[in-house]
MARPAMI-895849 format. One record per residue (C-alpha): residue in three letters; x, y negated, z negated. Coordinates in steps of 0.05 Angstrom, whole numbers, plus 5000, padded with zeros to 4 digits. Last residue first. Example, Ala and Ser with C-alpha at 12.3 -4.5 7.8 and 13.67 -1.06 7.14 Angstrom:
BEGIN
   r    x    y    z
 ser 5273 5021 4857
 ala 5246 5090 4844
//
This chain:
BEGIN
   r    x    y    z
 unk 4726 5159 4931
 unk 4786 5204 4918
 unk 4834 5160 4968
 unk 4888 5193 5007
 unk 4952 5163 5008
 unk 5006 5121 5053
 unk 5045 5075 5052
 unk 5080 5017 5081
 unk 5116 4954 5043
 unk 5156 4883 5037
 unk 5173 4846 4981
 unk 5202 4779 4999
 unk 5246 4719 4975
 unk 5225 4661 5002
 unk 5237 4607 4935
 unk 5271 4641 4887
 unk 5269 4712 4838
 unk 5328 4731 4805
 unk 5354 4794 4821
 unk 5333 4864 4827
 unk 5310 4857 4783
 unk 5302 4783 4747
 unk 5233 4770 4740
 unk 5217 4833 4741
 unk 5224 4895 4790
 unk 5207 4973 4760
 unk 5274 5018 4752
 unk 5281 5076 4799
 unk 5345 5121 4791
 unk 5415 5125 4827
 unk 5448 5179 4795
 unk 5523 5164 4762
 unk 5488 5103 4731
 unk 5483 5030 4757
 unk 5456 5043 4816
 unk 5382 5027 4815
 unk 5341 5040 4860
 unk 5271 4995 4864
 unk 5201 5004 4837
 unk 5146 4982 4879
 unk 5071 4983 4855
 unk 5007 5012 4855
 unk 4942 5001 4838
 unk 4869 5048 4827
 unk 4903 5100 4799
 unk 4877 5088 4725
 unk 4917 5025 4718
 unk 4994 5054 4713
 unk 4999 5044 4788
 unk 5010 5090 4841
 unk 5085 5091 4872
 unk 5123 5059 4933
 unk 5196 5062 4934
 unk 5254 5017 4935
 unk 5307 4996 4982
 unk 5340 4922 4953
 unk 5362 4877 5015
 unk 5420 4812 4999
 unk 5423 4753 5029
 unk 5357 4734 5067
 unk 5326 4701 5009
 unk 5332 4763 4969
 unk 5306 4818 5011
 unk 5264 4870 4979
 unk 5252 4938 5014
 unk 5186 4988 5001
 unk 5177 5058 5031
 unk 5122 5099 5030
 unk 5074 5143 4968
 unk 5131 5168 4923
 unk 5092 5222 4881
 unk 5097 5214 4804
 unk 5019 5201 4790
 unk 5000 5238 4856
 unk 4956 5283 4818
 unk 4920 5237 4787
 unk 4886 5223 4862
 unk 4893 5154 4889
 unk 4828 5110 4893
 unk 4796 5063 4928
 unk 4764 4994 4909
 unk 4762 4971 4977
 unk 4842 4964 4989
 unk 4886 4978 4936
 unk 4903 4940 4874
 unk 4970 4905 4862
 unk 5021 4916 4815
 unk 5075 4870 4794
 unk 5130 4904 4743
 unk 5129 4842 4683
 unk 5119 4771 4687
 unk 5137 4754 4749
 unk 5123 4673 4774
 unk 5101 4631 4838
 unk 5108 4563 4833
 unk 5167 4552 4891
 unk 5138 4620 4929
 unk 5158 4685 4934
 unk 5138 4721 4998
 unk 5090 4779 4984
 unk 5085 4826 5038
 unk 5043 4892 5049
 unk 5030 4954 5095
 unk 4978 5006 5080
 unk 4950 5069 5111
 unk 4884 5098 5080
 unk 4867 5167 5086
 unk 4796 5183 5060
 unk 4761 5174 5131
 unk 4812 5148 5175
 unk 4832 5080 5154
 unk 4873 5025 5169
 unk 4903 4968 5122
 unk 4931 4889 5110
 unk 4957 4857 5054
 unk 4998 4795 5077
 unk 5009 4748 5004
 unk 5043 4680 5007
 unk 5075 4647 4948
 unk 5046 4580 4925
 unk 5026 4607 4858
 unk 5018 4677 4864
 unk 5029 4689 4795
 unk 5056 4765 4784
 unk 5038 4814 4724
 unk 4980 4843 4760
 unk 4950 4820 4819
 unk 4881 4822 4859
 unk 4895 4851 4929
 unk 4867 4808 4984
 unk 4854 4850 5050
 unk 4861 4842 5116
 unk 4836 4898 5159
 unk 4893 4934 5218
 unk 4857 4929 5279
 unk 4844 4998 5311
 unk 4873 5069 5333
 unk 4847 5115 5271
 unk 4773 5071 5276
 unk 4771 5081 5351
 unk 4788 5151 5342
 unk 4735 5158 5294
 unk 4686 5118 5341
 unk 4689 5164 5396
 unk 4681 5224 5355
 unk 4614 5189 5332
 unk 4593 5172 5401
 unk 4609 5248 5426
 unk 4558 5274 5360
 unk 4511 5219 5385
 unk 4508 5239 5458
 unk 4498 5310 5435
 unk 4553 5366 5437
 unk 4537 5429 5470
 unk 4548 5492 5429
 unk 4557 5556 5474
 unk 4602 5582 5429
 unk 4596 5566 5345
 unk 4614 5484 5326
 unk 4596 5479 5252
 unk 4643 5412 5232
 unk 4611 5364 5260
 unk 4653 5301 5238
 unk 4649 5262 5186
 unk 4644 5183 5204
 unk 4699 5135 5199
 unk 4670 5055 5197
 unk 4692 5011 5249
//
């Protein structure tokens, strides 16, 4: 269901038409419904056999997101993986260095890696997961690869949810 603006010149005494009460109607039905499927295309990963669960919900211009990718047998990382967002949206410049939600790899159920959830380096319309690393007095955020945190196998996972508001 698709978000329409609302009326936003209300004075008193204003009585809302059938339409303007359909079209609130539907923006809470869009805020409250399904979550939309999406297929992200990929950068630096080979999906191979690996699964992917992109999925989304919109209000208007701010999208929430929740992800998976479960490594498969044939899949591969080549470099930090980004994905694109849903429907060809947008984050604003502005959040370049903002964390946007919460991201946690598990390593085939042995081991769980917190990371974060930034934009991507492709003209903000990606983003990608970048993990803490300890290794230093401060923990920091490093990108994943084919070997960070660890070395990628058969049903490990990257898991996700964000949030941002699109430009377009």
């Amino acid at each position: 269901m698709a978000w329409t603006p609302p009326k936003t010149d209300f004075a008193p005494g204003n009585i809302l038409t059938a339409a303007q009460m359909n079209a609130i109607g539907n923006n809470l039905d869009a805020v409250g419904g399904a979550w939309i499927s999406y297929t992200p295309s990929l950068t630096n990963l080979t999906l191979g056999n690996g699964t992917l669960n992109f999925q989304y919900m919109n209000a208007g211009r701010l999208y929430v997101v929740r992800f998976s990718f479960q490594f498969g047998s044939t899949s591969s990382i080549t470099g930090v993986p980004e994905f694109t967002l849903p429907n060809s949206t947008t984050i604003d410049a502005s959040s370049a260095v903002h964390a946007l939600g919460a991201a946690t790899v598990w390593d085939n159920g042995s081991s769980v890696f917190p990371g974060t959830v930034l934009p991507g380096s492709s003209l903000y319309t990606n983003f990608r997961v970048l993990i803490y690393n300890a290794a230093g007095t401060y923990a920091s955020l490093t990108g994943i690869t084919s070997t960070v945190p660890m070395t990628w196998a058969n049903t490990d996972f990257l898991h996700g949810t964000f949030v941002y508001e699109s430009t377009t």
